[in-house]
N, CA, C and O of each residue as an XYZ file, in Angstrom:
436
protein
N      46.692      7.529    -76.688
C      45.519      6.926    -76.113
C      44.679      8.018    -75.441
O      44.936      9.007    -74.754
N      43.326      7.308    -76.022
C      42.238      9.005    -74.861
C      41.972      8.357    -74.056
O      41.637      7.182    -74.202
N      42.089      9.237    -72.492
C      41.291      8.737    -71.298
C      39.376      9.277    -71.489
O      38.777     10.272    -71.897
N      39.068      8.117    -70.992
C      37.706      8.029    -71.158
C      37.258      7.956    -69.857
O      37.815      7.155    -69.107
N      35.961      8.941    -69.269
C      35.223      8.560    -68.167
C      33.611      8.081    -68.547
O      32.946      8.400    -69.533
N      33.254      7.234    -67.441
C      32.234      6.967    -67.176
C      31.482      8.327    -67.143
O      30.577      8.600    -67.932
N      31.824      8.959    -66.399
C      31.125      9.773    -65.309
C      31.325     10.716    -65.724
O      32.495     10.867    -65.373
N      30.923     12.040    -66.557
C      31.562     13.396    -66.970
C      30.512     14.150    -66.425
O      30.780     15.316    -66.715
N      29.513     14.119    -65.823
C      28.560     15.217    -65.205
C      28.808     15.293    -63.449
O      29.768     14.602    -63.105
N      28.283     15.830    -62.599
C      27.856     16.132    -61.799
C      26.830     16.033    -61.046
O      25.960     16.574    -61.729
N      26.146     15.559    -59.683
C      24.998     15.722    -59.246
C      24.907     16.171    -57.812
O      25.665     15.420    -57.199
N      24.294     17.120    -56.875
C      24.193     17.192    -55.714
C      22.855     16.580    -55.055
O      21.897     16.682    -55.821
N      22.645     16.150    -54.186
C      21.013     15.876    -53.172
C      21.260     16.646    -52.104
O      22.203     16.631    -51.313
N      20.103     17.462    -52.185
C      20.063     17.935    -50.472
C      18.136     17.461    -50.192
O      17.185     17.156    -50.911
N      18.324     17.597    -49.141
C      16.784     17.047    -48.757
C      16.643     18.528    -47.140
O      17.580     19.020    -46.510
N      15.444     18.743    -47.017
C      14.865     20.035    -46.125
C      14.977     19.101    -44.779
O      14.670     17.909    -44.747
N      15.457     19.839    -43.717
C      15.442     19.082    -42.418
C      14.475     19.836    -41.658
O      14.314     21.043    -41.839
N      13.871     19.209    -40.874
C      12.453     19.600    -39.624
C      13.635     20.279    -38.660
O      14.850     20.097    -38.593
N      12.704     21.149    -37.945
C      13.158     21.773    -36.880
C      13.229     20.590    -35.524
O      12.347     19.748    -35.352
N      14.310     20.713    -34.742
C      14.485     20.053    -34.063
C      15.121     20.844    -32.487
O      15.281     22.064    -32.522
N      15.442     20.101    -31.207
C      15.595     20.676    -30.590
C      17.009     20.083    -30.316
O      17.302     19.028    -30.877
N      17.937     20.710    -29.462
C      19.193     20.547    -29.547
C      19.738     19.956    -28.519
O      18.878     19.361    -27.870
N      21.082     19.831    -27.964
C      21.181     18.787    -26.521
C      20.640     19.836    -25.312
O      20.345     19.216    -24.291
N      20.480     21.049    -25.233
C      20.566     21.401    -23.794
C      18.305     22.073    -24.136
O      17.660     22.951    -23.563
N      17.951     21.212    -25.137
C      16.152     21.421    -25.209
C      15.956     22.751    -26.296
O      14.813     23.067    -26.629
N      17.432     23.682    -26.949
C      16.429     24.815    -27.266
C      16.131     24.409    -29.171
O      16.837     23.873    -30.025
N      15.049     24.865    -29.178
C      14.465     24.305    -30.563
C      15.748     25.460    -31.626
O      16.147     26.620    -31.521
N      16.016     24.235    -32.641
C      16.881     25.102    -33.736
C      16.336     24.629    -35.466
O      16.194     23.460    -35.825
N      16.116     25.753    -36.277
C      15.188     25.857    -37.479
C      16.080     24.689    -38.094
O      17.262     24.357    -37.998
N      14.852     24.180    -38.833
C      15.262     23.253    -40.218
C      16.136     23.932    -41.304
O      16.881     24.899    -41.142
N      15.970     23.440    -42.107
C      17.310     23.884    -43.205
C      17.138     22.530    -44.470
O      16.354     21.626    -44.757
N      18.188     23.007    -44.850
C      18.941     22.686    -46.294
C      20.342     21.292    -46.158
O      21.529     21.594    -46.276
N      19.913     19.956    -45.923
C      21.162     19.441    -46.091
C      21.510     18.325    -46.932
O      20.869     17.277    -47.011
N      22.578     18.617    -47.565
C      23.240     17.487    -48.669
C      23.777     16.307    -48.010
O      24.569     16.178    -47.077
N      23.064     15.378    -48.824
C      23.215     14.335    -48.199
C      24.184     13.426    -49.415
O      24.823     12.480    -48.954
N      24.291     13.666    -50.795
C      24.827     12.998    -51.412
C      25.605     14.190    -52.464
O      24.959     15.138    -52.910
N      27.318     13.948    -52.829
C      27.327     14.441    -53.855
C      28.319     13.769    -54.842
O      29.379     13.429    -54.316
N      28.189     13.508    -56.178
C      28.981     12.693    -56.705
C      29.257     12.865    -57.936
O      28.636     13.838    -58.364
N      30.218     12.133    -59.095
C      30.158     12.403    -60.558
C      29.307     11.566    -61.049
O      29.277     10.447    -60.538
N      28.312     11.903    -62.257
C      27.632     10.833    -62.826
C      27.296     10.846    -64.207
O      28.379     11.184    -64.684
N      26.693     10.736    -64.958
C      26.674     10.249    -66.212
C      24.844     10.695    -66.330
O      24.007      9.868    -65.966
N      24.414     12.106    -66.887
C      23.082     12.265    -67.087
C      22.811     12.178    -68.553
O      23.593     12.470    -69.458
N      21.318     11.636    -68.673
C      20.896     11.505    -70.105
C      19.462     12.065    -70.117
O      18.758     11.868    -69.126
N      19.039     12.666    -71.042
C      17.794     13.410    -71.185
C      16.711     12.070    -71.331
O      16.939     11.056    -71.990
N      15.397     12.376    -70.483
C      14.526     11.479    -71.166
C      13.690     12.202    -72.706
O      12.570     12.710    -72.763
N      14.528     12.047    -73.633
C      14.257     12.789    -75.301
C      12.792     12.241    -75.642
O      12.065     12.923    -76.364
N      12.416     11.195    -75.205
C      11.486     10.206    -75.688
C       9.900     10.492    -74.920
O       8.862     10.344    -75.565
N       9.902     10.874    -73.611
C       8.998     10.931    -73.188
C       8.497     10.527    -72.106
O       7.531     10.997    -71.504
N       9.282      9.463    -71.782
C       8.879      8.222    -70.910
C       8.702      8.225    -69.652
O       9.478      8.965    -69.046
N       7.680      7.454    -68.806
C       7.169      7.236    -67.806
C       7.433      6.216    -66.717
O       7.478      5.041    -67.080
N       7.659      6.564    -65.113
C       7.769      5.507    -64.448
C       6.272      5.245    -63.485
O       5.361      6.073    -63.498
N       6.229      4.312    -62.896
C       5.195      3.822    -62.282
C       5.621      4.546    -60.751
O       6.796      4.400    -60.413
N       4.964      5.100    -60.086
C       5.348      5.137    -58.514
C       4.509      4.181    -57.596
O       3.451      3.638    -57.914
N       5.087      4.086    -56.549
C       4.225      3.123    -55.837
C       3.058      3.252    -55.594
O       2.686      2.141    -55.213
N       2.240      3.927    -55.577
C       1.134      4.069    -56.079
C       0.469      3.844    -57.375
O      -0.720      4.141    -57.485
N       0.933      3.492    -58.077
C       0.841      3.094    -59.588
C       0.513      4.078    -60.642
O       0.294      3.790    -61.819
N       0.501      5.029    -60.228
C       0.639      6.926    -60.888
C       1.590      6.706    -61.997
O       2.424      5.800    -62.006
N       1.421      7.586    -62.936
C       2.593      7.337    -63.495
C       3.108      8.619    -63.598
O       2.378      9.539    -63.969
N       4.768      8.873    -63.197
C       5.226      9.774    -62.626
C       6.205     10.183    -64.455
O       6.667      9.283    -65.157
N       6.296     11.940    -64.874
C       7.063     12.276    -65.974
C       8.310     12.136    -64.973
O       8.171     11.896    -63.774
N      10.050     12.390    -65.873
C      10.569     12.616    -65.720
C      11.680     13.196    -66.665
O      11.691     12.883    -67.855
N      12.459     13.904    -66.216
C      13.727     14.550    -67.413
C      14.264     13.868    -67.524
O      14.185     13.335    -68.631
N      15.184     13.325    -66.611
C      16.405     12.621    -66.142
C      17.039     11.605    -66.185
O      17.669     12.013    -65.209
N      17.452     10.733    -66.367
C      18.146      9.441    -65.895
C      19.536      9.634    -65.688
O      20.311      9.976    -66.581
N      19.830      9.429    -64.581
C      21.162      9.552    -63.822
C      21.706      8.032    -63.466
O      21.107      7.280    -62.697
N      23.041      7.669    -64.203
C      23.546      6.863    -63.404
C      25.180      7.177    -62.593
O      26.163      7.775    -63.031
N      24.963      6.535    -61.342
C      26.246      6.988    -60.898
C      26.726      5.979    -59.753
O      26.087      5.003    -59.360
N      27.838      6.356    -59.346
C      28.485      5.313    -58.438
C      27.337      5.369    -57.176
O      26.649      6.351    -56.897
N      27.321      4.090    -56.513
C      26.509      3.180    -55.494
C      26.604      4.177    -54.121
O      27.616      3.951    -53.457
N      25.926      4.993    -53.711
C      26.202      5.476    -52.470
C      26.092      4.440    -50.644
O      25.369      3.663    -50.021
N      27.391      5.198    -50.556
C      27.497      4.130    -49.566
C      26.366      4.494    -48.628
O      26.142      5.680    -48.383
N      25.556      3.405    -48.028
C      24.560      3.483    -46.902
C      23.304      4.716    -46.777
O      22.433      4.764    -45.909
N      23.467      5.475    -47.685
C      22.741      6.762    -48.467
C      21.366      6.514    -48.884
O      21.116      6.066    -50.003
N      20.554      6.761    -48.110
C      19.160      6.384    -48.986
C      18.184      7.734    -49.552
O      17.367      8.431    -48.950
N      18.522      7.750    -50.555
C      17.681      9.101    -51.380
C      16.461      9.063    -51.470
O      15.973      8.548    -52.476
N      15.472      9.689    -50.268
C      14.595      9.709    -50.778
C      13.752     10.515    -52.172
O      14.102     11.505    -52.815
N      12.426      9.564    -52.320
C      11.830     10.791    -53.669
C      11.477     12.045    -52.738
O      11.211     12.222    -51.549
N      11.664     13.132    -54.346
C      10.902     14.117    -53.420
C      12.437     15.265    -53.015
O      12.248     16.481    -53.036
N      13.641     14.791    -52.728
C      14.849     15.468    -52.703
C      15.069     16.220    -54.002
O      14.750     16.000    -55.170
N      15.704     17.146    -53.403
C      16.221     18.112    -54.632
C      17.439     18.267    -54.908
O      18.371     18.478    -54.132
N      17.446     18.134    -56.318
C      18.679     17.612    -56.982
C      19.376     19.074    -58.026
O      18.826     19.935    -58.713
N      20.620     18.812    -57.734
C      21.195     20.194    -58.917
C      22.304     19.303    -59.556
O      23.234     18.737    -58.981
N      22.023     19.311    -60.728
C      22.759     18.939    -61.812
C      23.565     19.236    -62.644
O      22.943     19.643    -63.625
N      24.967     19.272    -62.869
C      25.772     19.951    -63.541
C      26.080     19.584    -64.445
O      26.608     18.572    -63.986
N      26.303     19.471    -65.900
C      26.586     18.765    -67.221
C      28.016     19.225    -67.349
O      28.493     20.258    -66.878
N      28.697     18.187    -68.143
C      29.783     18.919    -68.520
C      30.100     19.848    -69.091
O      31.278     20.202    -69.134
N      28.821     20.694    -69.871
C      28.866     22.001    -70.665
C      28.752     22.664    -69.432
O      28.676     23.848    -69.761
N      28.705     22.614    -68.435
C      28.689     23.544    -67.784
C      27.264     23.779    -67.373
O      27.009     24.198    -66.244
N      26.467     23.560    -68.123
C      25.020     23.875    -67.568
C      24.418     23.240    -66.396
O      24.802     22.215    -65.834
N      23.345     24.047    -66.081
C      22.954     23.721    -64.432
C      21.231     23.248    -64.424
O      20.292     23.952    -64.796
N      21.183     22.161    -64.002
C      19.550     21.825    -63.924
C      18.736     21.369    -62.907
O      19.337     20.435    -62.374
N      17.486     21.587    -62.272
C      17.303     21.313    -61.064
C      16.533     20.430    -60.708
O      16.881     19.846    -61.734
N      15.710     19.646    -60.188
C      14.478     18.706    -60.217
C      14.558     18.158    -58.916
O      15.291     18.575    -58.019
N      13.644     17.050    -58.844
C      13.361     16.633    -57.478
C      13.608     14.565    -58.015
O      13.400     14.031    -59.105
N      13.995     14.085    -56.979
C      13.744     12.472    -57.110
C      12.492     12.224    -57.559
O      11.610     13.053    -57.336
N      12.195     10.953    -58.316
C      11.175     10.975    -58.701
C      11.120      8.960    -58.300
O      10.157      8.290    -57.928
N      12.368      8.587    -58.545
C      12.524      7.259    -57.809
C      14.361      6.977    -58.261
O      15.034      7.206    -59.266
N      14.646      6.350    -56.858
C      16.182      6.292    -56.993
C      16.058      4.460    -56.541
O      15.056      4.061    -55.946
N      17.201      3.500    -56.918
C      17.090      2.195    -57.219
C      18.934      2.159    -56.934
O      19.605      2.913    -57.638
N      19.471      1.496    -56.165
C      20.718      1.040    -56.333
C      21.058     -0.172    -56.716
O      20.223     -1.007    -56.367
N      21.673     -0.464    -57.113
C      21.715     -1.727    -57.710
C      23.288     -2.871    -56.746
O      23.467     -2.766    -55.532
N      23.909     -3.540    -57.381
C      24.783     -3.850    -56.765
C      26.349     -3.450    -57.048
O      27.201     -3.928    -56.298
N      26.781     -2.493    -58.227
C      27.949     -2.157    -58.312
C      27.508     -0.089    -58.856
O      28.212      0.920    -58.817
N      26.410     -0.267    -59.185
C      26.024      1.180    -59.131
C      24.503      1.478    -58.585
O      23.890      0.696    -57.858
N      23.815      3.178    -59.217
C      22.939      3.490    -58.487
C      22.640      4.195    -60.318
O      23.415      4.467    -61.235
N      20.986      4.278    -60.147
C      20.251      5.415    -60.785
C      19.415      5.931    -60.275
O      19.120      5.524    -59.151
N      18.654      7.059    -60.863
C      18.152      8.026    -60.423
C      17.340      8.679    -61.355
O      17.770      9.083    -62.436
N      15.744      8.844    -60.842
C      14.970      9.411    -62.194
C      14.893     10.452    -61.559
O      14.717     10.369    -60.344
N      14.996     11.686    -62.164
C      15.030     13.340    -61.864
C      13.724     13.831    -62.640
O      13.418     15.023    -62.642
């Protein structure tokens, strides 16, 4: 019997944090932090295709990511995403709109 996964890729989110000040007032620089990282299942958009943003723009994308439901995690668009395939290859992009659903999550890159 072959074991089969859902999930054979990779994805990280980190999103840029504002400078802030710390408990005793002294200001400390923004940065780089991951807020989500998980296994998931990426597919090329081969075709072309377009989503609507709330603005009614219509936004390209590479990507479609599906992956397990992050708990309490809200991705905004606009986060930057690194993508790992199971070949090993590495790809980078930004949210373009993320949607959870009720037993999983996707993600247009």
């Amino acid at each position: 019997m072959v074991a089969f996964s859902q999930y054979t890729d990779s994805i990280s989110i980190t999103i840029e944090t504002a400078p802030a000040k710390d408990a005793e007032g002294i200001w400390q620089p923004g940065g780089s932090s991951t807020i989500f990282e998980s296994l998931c299942r990426a597919e090329p958009n081969g075709k072309g295709q377009v989503i609507r943003g709330a603005d009614g723009n219509e936004k390209a994308y590479a990507w479609n990511i599906y992956m397990t439901k992050p708990d309490d995690t809200v991705i905004p668009e606009g986060a930057e995403v690194t993508l790992t395939l199971e070949d090993g290859s590495i790809h980078t992009g930004q949210v373009k709109r993320f949607k959870s659903q009720k037993f999983n999550a996707r993600l247009w890159v």
